[in-house]
Backbone as XML, in Angstrom:
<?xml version="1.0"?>
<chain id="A" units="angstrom">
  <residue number="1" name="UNK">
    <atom name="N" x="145.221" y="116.885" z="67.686"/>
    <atom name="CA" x="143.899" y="117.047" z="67.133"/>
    <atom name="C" x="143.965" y="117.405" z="65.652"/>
  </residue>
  <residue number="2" name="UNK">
    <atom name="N" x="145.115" y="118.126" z="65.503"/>
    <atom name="CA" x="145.079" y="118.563" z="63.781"/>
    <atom name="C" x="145.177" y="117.353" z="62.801"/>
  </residue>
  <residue number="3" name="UNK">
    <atom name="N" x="145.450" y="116.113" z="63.725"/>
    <atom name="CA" x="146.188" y="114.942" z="62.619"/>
    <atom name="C" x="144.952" y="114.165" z="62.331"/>
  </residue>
  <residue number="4" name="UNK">
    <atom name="N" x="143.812" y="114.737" z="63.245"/>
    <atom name="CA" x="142.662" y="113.817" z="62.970"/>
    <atom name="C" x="141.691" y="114.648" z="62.196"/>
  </residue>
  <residue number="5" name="UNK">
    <atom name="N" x="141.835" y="116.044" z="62.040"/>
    <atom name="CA" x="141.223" y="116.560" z="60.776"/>
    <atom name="C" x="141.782" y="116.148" z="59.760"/>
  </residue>
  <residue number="6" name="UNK">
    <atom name="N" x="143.243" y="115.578" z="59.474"/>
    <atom name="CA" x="143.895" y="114.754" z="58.199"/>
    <atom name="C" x="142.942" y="114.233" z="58.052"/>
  </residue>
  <residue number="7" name="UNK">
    <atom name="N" x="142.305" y="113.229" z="58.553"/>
    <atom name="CA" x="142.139" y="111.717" z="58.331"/>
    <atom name="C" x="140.883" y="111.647" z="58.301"/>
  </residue>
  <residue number="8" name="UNK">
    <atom name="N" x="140.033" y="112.583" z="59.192"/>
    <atom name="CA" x="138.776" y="112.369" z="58.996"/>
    <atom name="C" x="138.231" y="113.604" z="59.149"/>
  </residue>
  <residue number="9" name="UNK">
    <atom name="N" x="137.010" y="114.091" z="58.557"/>
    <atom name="CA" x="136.179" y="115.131" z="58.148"/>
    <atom name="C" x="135.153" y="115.486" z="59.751"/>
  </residue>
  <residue number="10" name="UNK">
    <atom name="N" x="135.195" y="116.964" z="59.787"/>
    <atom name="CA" x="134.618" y="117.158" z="60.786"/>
    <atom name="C" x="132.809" y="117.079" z="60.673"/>
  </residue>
  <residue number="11" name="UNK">
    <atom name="N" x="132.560" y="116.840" z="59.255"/>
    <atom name="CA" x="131.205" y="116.760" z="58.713"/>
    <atom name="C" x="131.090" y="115.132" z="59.517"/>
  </residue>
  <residue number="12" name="UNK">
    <atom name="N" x="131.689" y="114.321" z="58.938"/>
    <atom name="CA" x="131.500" y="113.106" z="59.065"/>
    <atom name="C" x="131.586" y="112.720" z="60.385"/>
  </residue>
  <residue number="13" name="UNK">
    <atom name="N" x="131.991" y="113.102" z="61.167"/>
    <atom name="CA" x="132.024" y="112.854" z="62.569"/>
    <atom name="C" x="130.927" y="113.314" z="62.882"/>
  </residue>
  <residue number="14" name="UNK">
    <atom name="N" x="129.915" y="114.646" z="62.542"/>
    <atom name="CA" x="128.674" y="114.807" z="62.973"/>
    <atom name="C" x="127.741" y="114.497" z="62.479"/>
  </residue>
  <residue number="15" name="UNK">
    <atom name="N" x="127.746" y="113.846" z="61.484"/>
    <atom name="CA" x="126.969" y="113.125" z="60.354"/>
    <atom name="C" x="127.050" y="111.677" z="61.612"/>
  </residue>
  <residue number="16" name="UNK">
    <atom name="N" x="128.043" y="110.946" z="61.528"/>
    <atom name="CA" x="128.126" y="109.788" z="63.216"/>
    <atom name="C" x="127.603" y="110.090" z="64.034"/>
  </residue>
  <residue number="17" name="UNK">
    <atom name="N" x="127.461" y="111.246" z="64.474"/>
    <atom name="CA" x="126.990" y="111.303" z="65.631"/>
    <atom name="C" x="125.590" y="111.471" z="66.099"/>
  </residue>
  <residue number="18" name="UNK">
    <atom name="N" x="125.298" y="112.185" z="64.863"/>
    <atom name="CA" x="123.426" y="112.276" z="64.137"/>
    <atom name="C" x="122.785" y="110.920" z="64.159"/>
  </residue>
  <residue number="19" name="UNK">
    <atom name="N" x="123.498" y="110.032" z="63.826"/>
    <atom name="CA" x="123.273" y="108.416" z="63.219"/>
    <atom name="C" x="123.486" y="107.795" z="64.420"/>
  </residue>
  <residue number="20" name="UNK">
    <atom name="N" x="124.139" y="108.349" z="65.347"/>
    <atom name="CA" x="123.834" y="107.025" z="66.387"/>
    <atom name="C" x="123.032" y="107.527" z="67.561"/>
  </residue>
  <residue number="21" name="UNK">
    <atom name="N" x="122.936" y="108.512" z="67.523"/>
    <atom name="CA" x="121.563" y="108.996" z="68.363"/>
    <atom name="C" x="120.219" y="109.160" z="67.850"/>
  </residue>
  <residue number="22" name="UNK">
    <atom name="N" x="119.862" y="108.773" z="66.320"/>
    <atom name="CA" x="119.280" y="108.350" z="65.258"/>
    <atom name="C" x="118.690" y="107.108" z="65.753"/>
  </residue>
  <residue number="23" name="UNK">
    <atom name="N" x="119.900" y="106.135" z="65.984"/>
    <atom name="CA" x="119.501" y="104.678" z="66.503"/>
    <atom name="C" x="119.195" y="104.750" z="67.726"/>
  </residue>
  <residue number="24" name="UNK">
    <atom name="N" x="119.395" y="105.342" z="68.588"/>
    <atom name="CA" x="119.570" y="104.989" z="69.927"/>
    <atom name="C" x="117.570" y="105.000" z="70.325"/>
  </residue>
  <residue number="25" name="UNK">
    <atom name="N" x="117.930" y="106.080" z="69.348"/>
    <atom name="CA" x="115.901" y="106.777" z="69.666"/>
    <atom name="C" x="115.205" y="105.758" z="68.968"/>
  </residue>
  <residue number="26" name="UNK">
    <atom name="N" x="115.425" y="104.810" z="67.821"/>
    <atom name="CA" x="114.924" y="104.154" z="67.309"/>
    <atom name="C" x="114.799" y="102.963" z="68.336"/>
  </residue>
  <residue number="27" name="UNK">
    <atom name="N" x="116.052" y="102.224" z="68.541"/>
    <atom name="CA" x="116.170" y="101.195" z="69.931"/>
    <atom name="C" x="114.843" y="101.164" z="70.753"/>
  </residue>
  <residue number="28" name="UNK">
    <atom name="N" x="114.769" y="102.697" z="71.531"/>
    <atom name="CA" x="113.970" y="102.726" z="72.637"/>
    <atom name="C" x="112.784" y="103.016" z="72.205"/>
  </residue>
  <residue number="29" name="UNK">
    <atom name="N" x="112.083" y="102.598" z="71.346"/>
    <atom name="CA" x="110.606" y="102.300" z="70.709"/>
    <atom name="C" x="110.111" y="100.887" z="70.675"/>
  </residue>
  <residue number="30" name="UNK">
    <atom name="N" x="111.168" y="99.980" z="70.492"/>
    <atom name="CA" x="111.079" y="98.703" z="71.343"/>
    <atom name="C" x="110.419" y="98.139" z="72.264"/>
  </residue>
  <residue number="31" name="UNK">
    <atom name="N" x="110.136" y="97.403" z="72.496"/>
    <atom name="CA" x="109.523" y="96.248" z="73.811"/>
    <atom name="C" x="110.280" y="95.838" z="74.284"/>
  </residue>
  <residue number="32" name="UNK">
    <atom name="N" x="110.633" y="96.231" z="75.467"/>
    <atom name="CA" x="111.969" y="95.325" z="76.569"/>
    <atom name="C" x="110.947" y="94.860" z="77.848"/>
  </residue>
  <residue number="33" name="UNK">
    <atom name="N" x="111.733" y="94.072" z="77.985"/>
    <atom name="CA" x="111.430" y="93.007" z="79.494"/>
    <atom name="C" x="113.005" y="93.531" z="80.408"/>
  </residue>
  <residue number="34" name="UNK">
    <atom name="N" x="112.349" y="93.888" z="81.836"/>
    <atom name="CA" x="113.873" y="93.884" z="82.409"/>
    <atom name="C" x="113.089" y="93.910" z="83.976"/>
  </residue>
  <residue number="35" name="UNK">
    <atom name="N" x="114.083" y="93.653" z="85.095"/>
    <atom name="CA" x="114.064" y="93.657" z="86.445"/>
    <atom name="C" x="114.064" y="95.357" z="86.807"/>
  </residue>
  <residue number="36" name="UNK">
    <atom name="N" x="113.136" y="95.502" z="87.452"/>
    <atom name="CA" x="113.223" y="96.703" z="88.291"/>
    <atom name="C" x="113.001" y="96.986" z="89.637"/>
  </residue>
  <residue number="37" name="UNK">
    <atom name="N" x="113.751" y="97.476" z="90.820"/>
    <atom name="CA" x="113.288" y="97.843" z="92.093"/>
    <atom name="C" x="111.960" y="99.062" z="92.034"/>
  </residue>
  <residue number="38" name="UNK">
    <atom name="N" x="111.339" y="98.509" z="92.880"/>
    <atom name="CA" x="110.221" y="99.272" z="93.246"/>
    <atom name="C" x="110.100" y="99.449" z="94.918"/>
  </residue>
  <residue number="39" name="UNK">
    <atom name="N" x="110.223" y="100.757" z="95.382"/>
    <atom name="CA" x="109.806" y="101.141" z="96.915"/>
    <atom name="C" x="108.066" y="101.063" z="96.704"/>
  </residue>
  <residue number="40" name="UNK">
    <atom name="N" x="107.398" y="100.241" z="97.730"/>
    <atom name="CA" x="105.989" y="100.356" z="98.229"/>
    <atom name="C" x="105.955" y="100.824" z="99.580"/>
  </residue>
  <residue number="41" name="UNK">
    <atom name="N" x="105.427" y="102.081" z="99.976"/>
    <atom name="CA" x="104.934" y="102.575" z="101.302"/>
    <atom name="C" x="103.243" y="101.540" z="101.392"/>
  </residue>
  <residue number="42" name="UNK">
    <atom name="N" x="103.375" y="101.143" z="102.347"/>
    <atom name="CA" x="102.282" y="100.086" z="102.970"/>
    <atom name="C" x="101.974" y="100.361" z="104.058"/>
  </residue>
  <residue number="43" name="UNK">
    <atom name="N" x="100.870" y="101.314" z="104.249"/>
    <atom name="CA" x="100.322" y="101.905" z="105.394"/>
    <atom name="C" x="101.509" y="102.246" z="106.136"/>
  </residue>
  <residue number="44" name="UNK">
    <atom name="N" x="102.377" y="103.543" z="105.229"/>
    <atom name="CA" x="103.692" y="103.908" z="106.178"/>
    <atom name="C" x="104.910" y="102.750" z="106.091"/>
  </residue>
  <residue number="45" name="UNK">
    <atom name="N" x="104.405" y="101.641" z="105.949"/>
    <atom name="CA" x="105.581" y="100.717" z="105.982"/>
    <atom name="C" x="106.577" y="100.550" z="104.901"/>
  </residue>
  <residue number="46" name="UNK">
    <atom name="N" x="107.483" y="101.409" z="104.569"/>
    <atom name="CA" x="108.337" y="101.185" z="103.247"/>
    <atom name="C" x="108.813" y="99.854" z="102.750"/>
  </residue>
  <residue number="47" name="UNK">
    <atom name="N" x="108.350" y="99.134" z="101.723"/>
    <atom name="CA" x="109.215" y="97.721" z="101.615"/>
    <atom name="C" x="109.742" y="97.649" z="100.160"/>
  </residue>
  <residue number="48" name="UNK">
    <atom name="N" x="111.203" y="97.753" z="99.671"/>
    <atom name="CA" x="111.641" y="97.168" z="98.033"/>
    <atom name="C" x="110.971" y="95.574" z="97.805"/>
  </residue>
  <residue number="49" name="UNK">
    <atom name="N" x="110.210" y="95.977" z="96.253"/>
    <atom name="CA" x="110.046" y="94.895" z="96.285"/>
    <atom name="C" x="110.916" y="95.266" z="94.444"/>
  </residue>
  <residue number="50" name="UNK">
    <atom name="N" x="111.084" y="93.778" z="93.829"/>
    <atom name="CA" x="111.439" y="93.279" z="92.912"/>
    <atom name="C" x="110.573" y="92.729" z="91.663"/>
  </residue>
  <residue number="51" name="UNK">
    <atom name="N" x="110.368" y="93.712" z="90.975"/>
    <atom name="CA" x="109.330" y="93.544" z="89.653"/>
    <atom name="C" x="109.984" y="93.008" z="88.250"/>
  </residue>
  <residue number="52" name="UNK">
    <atom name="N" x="109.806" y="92.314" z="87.155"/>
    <atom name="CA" x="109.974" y="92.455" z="86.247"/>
    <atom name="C" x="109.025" y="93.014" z="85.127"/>
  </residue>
  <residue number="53" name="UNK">
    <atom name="N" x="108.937" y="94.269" z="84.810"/>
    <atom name="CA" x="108.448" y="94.892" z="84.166"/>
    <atom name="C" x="108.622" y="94.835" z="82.744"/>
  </residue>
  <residue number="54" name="UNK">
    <atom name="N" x="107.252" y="94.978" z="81.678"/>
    <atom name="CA" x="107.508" y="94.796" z="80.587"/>
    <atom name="C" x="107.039" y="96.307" z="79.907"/>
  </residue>
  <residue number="55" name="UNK">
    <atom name="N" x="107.646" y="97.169" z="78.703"/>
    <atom name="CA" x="107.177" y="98.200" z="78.420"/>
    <atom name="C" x="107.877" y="98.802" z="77.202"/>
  </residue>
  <residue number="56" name="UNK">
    <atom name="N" x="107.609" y="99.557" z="76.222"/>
    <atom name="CA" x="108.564" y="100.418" z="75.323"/>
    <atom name="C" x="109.885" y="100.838" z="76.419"/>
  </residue>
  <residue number="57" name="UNK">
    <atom name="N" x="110.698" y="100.790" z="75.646"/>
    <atom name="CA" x="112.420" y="101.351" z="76.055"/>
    <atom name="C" x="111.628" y="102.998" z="76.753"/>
  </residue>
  <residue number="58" name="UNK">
    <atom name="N" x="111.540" y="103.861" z="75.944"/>
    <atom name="CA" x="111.407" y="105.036" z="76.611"/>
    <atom name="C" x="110.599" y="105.331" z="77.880"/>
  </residue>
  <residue number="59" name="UNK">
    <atom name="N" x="109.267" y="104.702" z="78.202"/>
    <atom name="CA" x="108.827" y="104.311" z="79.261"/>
    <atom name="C" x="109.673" y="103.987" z="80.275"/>
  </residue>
  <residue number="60" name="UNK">
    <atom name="N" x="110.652" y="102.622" z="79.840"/>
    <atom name="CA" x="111.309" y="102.131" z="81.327"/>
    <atom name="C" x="112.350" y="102.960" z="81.518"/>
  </residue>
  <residue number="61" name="UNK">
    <atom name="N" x="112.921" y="103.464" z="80.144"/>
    <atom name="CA" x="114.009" y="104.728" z="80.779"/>
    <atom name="C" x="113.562" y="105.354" z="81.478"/>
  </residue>
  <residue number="62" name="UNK">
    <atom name="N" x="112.276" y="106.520" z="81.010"/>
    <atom name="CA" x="111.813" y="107.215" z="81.905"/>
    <atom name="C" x="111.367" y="107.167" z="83.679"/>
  </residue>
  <residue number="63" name="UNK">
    <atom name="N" x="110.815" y="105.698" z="83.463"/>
    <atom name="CA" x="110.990" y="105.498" z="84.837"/>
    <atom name="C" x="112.465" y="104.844" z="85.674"/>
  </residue>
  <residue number="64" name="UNK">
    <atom name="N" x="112.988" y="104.276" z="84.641"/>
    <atom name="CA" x="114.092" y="104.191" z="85.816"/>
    <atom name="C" x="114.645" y="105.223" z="86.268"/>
  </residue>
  <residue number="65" name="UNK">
    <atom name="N" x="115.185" y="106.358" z="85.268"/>
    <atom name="CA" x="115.695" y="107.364" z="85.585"/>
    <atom name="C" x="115.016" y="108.808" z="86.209"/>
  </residue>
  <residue number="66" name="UNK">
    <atom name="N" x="113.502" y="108.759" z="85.955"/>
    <atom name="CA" x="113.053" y="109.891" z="86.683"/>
    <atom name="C" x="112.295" y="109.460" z="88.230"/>
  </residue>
  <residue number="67" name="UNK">
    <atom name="N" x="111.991" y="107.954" z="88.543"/>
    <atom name="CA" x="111.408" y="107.693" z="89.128"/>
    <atom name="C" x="111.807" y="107.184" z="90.866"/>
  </residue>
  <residue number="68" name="UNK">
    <atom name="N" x="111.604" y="108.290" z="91.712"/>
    <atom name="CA" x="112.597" y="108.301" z="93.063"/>
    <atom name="C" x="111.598" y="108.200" z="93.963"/>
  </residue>
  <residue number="69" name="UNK">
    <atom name="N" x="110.266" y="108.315" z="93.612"/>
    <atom name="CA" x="109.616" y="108.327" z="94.794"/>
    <atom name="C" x="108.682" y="107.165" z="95.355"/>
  </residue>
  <residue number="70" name="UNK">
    <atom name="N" x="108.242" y="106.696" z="96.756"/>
    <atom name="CA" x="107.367" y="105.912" z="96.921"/>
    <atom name="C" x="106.214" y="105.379" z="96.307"/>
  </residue>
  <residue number="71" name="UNK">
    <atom name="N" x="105.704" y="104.390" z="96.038"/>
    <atom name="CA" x="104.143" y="104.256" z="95.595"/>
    <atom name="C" x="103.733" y="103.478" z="97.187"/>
  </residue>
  <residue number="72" name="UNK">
    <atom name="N" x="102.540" y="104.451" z="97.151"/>
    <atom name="CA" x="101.641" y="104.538" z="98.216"/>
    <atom name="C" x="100.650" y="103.722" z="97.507"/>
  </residue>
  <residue number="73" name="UNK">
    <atom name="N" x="99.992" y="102.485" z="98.598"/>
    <atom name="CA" x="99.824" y="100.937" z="98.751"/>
    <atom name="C" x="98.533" y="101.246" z="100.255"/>
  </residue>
  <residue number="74" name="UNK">
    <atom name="N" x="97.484" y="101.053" z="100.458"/>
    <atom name="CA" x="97.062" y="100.926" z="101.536"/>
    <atom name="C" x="96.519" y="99.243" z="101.641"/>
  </residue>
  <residue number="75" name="UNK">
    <atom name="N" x="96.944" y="98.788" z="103.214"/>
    <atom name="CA" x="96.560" y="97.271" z="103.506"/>
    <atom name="C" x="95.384" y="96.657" z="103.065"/>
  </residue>
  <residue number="76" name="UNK">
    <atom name="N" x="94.365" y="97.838" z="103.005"/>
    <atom name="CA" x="92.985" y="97.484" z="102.721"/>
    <atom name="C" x="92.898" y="96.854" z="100.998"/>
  </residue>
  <residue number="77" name="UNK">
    <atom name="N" x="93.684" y="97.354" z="100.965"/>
    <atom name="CA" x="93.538" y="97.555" z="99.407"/>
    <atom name="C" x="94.207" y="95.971" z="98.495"/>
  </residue>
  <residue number="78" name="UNK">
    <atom name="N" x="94.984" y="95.227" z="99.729"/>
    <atom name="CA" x="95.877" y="93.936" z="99.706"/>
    <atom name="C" x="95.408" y="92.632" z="100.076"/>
  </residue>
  <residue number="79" name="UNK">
    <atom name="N" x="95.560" y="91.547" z="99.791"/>
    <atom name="CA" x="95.401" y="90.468" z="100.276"/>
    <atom name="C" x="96.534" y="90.162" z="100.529"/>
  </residue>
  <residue number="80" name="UNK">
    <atom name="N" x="96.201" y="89.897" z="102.151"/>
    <atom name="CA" x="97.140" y="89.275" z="102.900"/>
    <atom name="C" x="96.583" y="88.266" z="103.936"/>
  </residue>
  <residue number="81" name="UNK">
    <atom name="N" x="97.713" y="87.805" z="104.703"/>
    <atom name="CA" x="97.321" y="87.448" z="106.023"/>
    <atom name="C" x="98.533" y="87.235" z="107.364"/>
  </residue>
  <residue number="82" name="UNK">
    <atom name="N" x="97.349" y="87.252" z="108.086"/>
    <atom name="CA" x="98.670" y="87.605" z="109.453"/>
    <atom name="C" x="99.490" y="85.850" z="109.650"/>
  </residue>
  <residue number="83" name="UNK">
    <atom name="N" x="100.371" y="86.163" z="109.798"/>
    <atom name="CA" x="101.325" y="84.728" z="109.985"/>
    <atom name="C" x="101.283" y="84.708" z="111.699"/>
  </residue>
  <residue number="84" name="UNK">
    <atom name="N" x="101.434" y="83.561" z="112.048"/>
    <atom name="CA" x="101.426" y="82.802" z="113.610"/>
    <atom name="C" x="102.184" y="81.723" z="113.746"/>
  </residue>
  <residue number="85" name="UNK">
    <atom name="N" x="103.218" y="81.715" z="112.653"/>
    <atom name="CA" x="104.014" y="80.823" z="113.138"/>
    <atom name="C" x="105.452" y="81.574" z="114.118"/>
  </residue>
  <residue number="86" name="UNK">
    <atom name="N" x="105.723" y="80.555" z="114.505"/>
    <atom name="CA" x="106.748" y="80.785" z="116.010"/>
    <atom name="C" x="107.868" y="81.565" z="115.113"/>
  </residue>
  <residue number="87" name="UNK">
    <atom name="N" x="108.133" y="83.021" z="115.672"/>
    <atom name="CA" x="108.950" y="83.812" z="115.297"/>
    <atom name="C" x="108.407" y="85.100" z="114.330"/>
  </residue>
  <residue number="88" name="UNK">
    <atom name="N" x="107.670" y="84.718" z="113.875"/>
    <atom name="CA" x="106.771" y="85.330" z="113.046"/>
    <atom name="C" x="105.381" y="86.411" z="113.177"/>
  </residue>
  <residue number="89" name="UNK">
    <atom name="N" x="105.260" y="86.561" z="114.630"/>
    <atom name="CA" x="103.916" y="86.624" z="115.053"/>
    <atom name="C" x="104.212" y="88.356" z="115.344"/>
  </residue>
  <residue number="90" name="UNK">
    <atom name="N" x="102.655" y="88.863" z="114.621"/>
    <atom name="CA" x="103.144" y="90.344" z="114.266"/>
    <atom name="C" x="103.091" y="90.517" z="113.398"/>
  </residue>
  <residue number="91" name="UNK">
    <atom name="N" x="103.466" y="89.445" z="112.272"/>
    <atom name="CA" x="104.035" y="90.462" z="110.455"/>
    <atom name="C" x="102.517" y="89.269" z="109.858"/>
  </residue>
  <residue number="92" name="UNK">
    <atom name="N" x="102.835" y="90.477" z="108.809"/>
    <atom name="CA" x="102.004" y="90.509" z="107.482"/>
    <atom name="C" x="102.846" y="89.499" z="106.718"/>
  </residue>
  <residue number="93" name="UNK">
    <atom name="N" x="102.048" y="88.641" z="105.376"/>
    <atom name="CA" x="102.475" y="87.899" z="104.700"/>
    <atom name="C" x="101.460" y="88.441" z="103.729"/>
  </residue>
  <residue number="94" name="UNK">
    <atom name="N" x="102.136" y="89.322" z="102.370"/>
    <atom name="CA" x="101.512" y="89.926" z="100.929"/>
    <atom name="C" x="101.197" y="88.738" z="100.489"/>
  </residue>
  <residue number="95" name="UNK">
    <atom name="N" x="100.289" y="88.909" z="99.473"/>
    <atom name="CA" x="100.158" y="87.992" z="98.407"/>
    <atom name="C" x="100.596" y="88.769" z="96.756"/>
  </residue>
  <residue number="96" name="UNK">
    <atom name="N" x="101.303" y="87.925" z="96.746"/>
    <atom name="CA" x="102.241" y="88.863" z="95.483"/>
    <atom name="C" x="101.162" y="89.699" z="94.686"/>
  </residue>
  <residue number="97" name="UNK">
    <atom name="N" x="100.630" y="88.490" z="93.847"/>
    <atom name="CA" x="99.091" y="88.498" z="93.051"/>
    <atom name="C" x="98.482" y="90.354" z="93.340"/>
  </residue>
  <residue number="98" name="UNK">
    <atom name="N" x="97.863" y="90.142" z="94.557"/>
    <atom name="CA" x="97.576" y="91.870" z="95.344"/>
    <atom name="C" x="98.244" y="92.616" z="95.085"/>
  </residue>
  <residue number="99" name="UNK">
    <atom name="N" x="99.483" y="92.330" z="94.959"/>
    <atom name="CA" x="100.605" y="93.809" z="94.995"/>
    <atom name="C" x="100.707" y="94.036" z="94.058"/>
  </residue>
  <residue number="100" name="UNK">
    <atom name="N" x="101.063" y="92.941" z="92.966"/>
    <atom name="CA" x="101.316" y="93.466" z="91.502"/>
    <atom name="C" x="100.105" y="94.153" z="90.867"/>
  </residue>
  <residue number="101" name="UNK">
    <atom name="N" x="99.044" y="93.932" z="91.241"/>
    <atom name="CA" x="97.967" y="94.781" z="90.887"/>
    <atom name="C" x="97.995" y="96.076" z="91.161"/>
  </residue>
  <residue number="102" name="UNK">
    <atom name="N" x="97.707" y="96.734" z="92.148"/>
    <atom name="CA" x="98.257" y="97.554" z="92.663"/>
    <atom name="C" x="99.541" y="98.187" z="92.778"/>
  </residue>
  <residue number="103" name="UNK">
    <atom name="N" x="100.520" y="97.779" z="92.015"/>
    <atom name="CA" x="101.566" y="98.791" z="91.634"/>
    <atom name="C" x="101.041" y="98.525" z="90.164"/>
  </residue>
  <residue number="104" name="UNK">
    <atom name="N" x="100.628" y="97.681" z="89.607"/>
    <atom name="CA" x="100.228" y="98.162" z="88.431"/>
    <atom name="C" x="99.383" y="99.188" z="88.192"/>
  </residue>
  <residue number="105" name="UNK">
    <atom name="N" x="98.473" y="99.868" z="88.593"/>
    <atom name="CA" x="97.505" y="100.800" z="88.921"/>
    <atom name="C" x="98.394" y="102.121" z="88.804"/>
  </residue>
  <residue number="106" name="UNK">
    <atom name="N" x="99.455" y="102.444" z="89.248"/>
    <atom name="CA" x="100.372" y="103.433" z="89.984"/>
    <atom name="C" x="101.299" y="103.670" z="88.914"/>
  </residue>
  <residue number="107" name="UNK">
    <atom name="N" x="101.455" y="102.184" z="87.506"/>
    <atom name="CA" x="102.517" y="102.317" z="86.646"/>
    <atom name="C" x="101.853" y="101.931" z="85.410"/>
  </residue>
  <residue number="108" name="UNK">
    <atom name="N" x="100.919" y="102.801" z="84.829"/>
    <atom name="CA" x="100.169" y="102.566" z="83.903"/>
    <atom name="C" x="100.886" y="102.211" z="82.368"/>
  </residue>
  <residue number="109" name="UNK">
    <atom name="N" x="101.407" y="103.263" z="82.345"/>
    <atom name="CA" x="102.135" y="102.652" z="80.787"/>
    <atom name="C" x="103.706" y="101.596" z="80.747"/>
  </residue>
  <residue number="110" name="UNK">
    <atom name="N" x="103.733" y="100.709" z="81.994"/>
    <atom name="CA" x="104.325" y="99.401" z="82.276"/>
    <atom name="C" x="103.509" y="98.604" z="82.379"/>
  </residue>
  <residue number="111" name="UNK">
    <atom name="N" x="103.851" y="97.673" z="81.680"/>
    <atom name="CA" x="103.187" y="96.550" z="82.669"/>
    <atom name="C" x="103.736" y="95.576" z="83.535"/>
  </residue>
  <residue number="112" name="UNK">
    <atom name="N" x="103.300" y="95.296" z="84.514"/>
    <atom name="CA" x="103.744" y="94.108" z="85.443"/>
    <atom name="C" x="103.747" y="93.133" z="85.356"/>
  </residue>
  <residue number="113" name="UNK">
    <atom name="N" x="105.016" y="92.204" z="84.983"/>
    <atom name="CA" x="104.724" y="90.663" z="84.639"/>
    <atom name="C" x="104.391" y="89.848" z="85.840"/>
  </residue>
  <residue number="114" name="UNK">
    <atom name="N" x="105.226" y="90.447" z="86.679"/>
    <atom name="CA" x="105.717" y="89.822" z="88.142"/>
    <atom name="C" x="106.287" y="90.163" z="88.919"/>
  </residue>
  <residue number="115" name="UNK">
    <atom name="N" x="106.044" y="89.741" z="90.094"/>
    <atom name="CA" x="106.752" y="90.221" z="91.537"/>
    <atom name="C" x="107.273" y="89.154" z="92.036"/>
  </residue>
  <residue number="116" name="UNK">
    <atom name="N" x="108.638" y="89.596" z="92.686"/>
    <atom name="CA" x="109.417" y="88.967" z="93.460"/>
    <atom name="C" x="109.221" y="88.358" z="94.725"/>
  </residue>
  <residue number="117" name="UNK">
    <atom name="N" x="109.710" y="88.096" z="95.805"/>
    <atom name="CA" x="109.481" y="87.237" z="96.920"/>
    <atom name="C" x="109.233" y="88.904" z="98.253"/>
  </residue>
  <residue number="118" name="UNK">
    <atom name="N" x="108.140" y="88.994" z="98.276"/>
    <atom name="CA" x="108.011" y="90.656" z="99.356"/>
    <atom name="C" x="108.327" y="89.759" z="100.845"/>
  </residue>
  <residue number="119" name="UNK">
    <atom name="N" x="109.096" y="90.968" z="100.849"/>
    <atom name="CA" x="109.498" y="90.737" z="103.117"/>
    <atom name="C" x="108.184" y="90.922" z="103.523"/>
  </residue>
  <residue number="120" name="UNK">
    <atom name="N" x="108.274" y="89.974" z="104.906"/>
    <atom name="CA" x="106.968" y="89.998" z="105.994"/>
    <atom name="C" x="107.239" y="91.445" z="106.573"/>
  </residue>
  <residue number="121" name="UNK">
    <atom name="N" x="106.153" y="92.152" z="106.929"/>
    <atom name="CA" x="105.882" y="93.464" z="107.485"/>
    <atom name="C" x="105.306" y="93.241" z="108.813"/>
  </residue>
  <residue number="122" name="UNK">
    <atom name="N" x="106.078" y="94.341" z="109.275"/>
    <atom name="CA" x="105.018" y="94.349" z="110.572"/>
    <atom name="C" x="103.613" y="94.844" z="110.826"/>
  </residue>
  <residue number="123" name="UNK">
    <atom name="N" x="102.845" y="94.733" z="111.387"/>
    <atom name="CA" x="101.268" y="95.071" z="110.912"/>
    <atom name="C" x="101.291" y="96.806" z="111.667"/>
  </residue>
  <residue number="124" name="UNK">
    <atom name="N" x="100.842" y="97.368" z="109.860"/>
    <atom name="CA" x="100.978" y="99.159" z="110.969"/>
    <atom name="C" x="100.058" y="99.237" z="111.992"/>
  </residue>
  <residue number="125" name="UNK">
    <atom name="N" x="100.822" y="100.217" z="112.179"/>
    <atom name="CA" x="99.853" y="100.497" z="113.212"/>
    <atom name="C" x="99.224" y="102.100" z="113.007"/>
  </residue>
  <residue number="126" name="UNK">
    <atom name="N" x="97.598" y="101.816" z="113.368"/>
    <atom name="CA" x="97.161" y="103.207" z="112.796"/>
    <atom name="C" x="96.540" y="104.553" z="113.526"/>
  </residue>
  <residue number="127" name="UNK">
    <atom name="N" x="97.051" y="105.743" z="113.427"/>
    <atom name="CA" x="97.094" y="106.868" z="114.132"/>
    <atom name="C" x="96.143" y="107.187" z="114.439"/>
  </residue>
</chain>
C-alpha cells in the first residue's frame, strides 16, 4: 500500500471517487426503457407478469430495488374472458390492454409501455 501513495495522491483518489459518484447521480436523471418483473395479486391469485417500463433512472432504481411487494388487481376492475376451449375450461384469459392500466395506476411515476404474454388464471373463487 505504501508504493501506491508513491504514485498516486490520496487527494486524488478522493477527488475520483467524488467524480464518479458525481456521474453516476447524473446518469440516473435520465430516461431509460428496461424490462421489469411485476407480481399482480388478482383476486388472491398471484401471477408475474413482464412489463417494459419507461421512467427516470432513479425511479426504476428505486423500484427495482425497494420494490418486494404485490400489487393488488381486483377482476372487476379487468377485462377479461372465460376461455372454453378443451383443456382450458376454468381459467381466465387477461387482456393485456386492462392490466397495463391498472398496474399503471399502482406505478405512478413509471410508465407502462407494455405487457408481456399473462398466464391463464384460474377463476377465484370468492369468500
Amino acid at each position: 500500500m505504501g508504493w501506491l501513495r508513491h504514485y498516486v495522491s490520496p487527494l486524488f483518489l478522493a477527488f475520483l471517487f467524488a467524480a464518479f459518484i458525481l456521474w453516476y447521480i447524473a446518469k440516473l436523471s435520465y430516461t431509460y426503457s428496461t424490462r421489469q418483473n411485476v407480481t399482480v395479486e388478482v383476486d388472491g391469485v398471484p401471477i408475474e407478469v413482464t412489463c417494459v417500463v419507461e421512467g427516470v433512472g432513479t425511479n426504476l432504481f428505486r423500484y427495482g430495488a425497494y420494490m418486494n411487494k404485490k400489487l393488488k388487481v381486483e377482476l372487476k376492475d379487468l377485462v377479461y374472458e372465460v376461455c372454453d376451449e378443451e383443456g382450458h375450461e376454468g381459467k381466465i384469459k387477461i387482456n393485456p390492454k386492462s392490466l397495463q392500466s391498472a398496474i399503471a395506476v399502482h406505478l405512478s411515476d413509471i410508465k407502462i409501455i407494455s405487457v408481456d404474454a399473462i398466464p391463464e388464471i384460474d377463476i377465484p373463487v370468492k369468500k
